[in-house]
C-alpha positions as CSV (number, residue, x, y, z in Angstrom):
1,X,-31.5,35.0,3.8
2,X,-34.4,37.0,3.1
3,X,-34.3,40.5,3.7
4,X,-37.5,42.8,5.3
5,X,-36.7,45.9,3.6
6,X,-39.1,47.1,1.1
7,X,-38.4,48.9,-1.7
8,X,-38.3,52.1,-1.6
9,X,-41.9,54.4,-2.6
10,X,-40.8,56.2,-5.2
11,X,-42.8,59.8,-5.0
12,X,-42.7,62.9,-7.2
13,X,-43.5,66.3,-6.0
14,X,-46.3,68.4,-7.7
15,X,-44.4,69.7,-10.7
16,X,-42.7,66.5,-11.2
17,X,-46.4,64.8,-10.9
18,X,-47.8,66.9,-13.2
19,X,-45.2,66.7,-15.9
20,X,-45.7,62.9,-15.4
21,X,-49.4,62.8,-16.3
22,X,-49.0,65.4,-18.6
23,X,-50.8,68.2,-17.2
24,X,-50.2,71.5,-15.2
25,X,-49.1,71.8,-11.5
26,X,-51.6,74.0,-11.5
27,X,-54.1,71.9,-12.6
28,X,-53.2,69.5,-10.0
29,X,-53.5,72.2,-7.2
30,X,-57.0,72.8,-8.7
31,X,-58.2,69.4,-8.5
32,X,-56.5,69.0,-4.6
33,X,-59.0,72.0,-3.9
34,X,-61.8,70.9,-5.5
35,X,-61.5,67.1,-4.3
36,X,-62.2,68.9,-0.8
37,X,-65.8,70.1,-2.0
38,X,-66.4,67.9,-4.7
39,X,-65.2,64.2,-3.9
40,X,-66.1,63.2,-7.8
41,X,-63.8,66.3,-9.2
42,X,-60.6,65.2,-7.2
43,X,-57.2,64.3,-8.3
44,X,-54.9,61.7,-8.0
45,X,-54.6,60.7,-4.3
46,X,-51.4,62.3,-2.5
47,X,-49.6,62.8,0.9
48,X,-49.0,65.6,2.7
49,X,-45.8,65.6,4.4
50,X,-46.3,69.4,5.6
51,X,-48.2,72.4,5.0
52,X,-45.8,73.2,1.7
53,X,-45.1,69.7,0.7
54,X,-47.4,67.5,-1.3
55,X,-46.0,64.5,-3.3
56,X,-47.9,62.1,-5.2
57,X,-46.8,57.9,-5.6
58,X,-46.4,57.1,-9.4
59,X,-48.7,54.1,-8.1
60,X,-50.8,56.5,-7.5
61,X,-50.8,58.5,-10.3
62,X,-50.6,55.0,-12.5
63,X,-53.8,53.8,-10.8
64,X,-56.2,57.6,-11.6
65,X,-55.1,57.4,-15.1
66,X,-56.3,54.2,-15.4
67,X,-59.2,54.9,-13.4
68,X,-60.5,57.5,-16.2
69,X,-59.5,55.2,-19.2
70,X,-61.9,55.1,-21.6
71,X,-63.2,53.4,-25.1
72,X,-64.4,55.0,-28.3
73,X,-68.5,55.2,-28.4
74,X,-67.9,54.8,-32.2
């Protein structure tokens, strides 16, 4: 029997988010901010669950670093 559950979206608040990539919660606040002016400047993408709670999929996260991958112009 196959089951309909999916597995579960695993989701990291900002700290956790930004220790993942790397970078600063506050840098990730930043680019939220800025993503609301400047589309091109934004962040990862990210749900908010409530005024005070942000949390980011490591999809997510996975899919905007390798969005800004680059190569050597060497």
């Amino acid at each position: 029997m196959q089951s309909d559950l999916k597995a579960p979206r695993r989701a990291l608040r900002t700290t956790e988010a930004a220790r993942y990539l790397g970078v600063s919660a506050s840098l990730l606040r930043k680019m939220r901010a800025r993503g609301i002016d400047d589309p091109s400047a934004h962040g990862p993408s990210y749900i908010k669950l409530s005024p005070s709670l942000i949390v980011y999929e490591i999809a997510s996260l996975d899919s905007w670093l390798d969005s800004h991958r680059t190569r050597s112009a060497a």
